[in-house]
C-alpha positions as YAML, in Angstrom:
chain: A
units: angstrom
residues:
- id: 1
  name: UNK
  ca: [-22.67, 52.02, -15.26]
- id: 2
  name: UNK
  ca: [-19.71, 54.55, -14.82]
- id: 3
  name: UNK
  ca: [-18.25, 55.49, -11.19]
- id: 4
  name: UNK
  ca: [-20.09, 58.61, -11.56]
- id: 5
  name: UNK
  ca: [-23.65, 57.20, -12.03]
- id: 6
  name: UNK
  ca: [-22.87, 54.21, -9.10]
- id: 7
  name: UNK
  ca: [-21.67, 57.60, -6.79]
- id: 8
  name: UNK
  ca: [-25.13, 59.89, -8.07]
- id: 9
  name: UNK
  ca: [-27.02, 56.43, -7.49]
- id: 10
  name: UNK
  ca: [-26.06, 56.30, -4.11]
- id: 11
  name: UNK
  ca: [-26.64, 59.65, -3.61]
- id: 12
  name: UNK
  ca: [-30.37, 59.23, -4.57]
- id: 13
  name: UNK
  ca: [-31.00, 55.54, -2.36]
- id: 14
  name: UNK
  ca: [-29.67, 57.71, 0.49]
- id: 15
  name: UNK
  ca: [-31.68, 60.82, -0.25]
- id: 16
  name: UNK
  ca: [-28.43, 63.14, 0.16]
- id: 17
  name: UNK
  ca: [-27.57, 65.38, -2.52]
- id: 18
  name: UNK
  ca: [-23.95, 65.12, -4.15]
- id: 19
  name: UNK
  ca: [-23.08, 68.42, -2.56]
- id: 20
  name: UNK
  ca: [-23.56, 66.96, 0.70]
- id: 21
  name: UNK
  ca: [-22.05, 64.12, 0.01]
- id: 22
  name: UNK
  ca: [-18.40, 65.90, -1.29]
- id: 23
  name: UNK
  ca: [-18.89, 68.14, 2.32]
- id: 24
  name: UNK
  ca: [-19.11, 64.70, 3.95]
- id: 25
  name: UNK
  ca: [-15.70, 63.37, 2.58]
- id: 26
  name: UNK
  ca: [-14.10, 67.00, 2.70]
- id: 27
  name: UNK
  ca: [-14.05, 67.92, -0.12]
- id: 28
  name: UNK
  ca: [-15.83, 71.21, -2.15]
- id: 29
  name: UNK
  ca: [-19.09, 70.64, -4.40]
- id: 30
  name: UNK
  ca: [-17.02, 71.99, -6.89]
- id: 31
  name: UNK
  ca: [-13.81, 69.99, -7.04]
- id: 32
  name: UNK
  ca: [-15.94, 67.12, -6.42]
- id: 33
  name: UNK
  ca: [-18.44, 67.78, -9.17]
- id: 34
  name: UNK
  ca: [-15.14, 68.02, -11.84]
- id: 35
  name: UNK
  ca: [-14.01, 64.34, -10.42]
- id: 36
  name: UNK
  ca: [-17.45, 62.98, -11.22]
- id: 37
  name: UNK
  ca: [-17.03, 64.69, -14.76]
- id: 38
  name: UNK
  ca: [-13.86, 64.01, -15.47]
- id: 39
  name: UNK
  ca: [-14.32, 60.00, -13.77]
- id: 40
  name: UNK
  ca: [-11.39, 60.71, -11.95]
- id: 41
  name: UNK
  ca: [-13.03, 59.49, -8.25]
- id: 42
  name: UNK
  ca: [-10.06, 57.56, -6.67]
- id: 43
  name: UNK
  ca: [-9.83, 53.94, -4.82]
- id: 44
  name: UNK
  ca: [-9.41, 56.25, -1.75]
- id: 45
  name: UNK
  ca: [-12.69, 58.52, -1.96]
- id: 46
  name: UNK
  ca: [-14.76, 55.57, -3.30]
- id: 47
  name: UNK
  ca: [-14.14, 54.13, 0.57]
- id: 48
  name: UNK
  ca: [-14.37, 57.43, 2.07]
- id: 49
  name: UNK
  ca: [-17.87, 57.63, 0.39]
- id: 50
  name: UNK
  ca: [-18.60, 54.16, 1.81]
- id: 51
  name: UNK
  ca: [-17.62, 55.19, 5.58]
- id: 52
  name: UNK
  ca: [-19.23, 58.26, 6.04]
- id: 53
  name: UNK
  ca: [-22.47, 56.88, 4.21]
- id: 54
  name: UNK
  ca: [-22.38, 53.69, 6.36]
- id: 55
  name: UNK
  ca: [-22.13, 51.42, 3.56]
- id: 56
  name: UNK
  ca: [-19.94, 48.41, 1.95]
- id: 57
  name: UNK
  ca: [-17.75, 49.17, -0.68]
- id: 58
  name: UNK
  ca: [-16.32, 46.44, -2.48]
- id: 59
  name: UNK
  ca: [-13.28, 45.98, -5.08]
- id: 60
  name: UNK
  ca: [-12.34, 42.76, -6.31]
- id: 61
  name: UNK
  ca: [-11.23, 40.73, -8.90]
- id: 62
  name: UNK
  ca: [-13.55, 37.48, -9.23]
- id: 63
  name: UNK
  ca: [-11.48, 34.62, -11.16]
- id: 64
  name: UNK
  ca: [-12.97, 31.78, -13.33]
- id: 65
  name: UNK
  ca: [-13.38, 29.58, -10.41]
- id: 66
  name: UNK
  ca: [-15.10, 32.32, -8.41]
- id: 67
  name: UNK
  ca: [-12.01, 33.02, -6.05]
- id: 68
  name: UNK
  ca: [-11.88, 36.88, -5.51]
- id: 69
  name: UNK
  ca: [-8.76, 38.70, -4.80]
- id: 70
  name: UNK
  ca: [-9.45, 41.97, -2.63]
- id: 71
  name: UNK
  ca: [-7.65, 44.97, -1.61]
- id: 72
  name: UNK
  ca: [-9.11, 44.39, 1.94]
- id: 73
  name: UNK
  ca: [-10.13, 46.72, 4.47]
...
């Protein structure tokens, strides 16, 4: 599943449109409807996304021996 479908995914579990969602994190439906196109959503706005919709965002990197490595908070 691409960063676009996770972000439209969301979108839908928390009944808010993606237009709403881009006003949330400040940004323009527009410019935020070419990232999702274009799968150019940065590390940055993925957590944005997280805060303002109250959820967890994780990023890690999950070795062999199931250590993860994580960018933190």
């Amino acid at each position: 599943m691409s960063t676009s479908d996770m972000i439209r995914s969301l979108c839908g579990q928390m009944k808010i449109s993606v237009s709403e969602l881009a006003r949330r994190i400040g940004q323009t439906p527009q410019n935020f409807n070419k990232k999702l196109k274009r799968e150019t959503v940065s590390l940055s706005e993925l957590k944005k996304i997280a805060e303002v919709l109250d959820v967890v965002f994780e990023q890690a990197f999950i070795l062999p021996d199931g250590k993860k490595i994580t960018s933190g908070k």
